[in-house]
N, C-alpha and C positions, 0 to 999 in steps of 0.2 A: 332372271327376274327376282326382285328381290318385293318380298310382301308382311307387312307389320299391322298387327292387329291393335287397335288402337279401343278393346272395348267394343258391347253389344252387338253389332252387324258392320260397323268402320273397318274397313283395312286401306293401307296404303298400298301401291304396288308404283315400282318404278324401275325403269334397265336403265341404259347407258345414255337414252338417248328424252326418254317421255316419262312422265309423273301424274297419276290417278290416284284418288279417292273415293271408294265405295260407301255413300252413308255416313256420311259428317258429319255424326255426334257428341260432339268432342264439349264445350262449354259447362251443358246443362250433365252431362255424363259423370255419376261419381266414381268412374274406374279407370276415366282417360288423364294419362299421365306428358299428356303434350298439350300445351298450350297453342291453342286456334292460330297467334299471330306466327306462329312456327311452322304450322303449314303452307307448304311450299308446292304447287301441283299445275297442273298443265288442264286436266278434264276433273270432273265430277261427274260420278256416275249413281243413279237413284234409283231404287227398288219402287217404290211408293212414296205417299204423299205424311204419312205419321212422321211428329214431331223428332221421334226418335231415330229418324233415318236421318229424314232434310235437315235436321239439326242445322249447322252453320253455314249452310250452303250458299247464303246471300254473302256474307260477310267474306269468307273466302275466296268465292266467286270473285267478288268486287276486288277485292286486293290483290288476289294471281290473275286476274284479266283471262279466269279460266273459262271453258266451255262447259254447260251441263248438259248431259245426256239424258233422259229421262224419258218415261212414255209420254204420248202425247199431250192428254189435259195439264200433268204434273208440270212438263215443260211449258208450255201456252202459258202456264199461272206466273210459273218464277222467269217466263218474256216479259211479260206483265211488268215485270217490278227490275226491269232494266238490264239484264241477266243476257249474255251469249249463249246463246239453247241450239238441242239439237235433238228434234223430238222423234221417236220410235214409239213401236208397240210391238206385241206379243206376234212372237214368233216371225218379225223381220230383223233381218241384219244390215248391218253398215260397215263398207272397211274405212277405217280412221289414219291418221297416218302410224297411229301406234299399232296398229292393227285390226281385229274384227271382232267385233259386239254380237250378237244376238238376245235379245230379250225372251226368256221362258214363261210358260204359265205361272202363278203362285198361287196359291188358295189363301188371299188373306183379305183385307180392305186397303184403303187408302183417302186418307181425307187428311185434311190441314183442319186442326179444332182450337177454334180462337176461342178461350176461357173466359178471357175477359165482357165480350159478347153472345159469349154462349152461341155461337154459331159456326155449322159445322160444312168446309166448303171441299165438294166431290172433286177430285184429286187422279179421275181414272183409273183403269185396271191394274193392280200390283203387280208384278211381277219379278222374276228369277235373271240372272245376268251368265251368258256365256263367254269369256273373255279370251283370245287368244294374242297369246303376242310373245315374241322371240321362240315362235315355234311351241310352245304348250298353254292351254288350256284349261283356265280356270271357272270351276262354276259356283258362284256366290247364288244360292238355294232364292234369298232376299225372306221374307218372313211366311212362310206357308205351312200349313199343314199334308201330309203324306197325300201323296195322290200317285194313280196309277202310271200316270203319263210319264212321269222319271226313269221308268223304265227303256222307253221310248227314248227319251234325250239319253242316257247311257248306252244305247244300242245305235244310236246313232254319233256320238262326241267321244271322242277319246279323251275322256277329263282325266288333268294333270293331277289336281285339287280341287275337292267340292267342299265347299265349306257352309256348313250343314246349322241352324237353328234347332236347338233344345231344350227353351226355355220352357215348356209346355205352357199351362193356361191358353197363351196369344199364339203359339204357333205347335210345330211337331216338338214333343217330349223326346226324352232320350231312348225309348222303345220305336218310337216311329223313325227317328230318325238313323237309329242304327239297322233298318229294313231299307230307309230311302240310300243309306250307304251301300248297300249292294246293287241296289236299283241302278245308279246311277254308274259303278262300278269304277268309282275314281281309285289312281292311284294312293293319295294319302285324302284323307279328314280331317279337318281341324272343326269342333264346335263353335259356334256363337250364340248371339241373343240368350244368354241367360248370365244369372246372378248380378244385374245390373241393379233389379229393382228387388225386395221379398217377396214378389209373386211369381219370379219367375230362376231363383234359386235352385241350382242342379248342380251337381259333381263330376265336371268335367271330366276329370283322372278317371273316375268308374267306368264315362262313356267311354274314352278312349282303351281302357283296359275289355269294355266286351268287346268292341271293337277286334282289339288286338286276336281274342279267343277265338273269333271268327274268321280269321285269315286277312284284316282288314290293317292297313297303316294309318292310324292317327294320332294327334300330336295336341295337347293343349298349349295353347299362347298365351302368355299374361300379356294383359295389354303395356304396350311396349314393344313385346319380342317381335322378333321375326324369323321368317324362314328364308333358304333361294332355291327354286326350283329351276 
């Protein structure tokens, strides 16, 4: 499986056979170095309902004839607007033909906020994504702050890759998130959600370096790179 960080909480994942997108940021994003019409994918998969996840999620949608995954209101809204959905929530799973989803708790919000009208429309509960396919097990955290329960999902998932939010203010900082790195007990870390915007600027290389101190594998990704797991 091969996985490319595209920026904030985006990554692509794709094997031999199916093509995913986690959080399609990519447009309005000033660190995403792919152009939306370049995106090529099969599913969409959403943590929550913030600009900065769903980012392009219509437009790509519509042009890959893709499916979106999401929790339930998220999905219901972008049914709504013409969209091949395929709605979950916390703590159910589904097997796809690429494999099996589960949705995790998150500790964040989730709303779609129209600017223009100043109005702000509930998007249901955020949440974490469990991913498995070609045999290992990826867990995209989605935007939350530390919570006990990670423990639990690590005691119970043999994660391949968690890939963990550090931006602090909006979500877990790099102290929290290098405690939810044992919690969860994945083989490697990579961070996200951070230095996208100035409020949410971190030093990836430091995380990964306590990390390291700790008996812990991770790896920073410029957006672009990738890994194969």
């Amino acid at each position: 499986m091969q996985i490319t960080f595209h920026g904030q909480s985006c990554f692509q994942l794709q094997n031999n056979s199916h093509r995913l997108i986690i959080d399609p940021f990519i447009s309005d994003n000033p660190l995403a170095q792919i152009d939306v019409k370049d995106i090529e994918t099969d599913y969409i998969l959403l943590t929550h309902g913030h600009g900065d996840h769903v980012g392009d999620t219509v437009s790509i949608a519509q042009h890959n004839k893709a499916t979106v995954i999401a929790p339930f209101e998220l999905a219901t809204w972008l049914g709504w607007q013409g969209l091949e959905v395929h709605p979950m929530h916390i703590g159910g799973s589904y097997m796809f033909n690429f494999g099996r989803v589960k949705l995790t708790p998150a500790f964040h919000g989730s709303a779609y906020v129209d600017e223009r009208k100043q109005e702000i429309v509930y998007t249901g509960m955020p949440a974490g994504i469990l991913l498995t396919m070609d045999g290992k097990t990826v867990y995209h955290a989605g935007d939350t702050g530390l919570f006990q329960d990670m423990k639990l999902i690590g005691e119970r998932e043999d994660i391949d890759l968690a890939l963990l939010p550090i931006g602090d203010n909006f979500t877990m900082g790099p102290e929290d998130a290098l405690l939810a790195a044992h919690w969860v007990g994945a083989k490697q870390v990579i961070p996200m959600h951070y230095n996208t915007f100035p409020v949410i600027e971190q030093d990836g290389d430091a995380f990964v370096e306590a990390l390291k101190k700790e008996g812990v594998d991770g790896r920073v990704l410029a957006p672009g790179e990738y890994i194969r797991i």
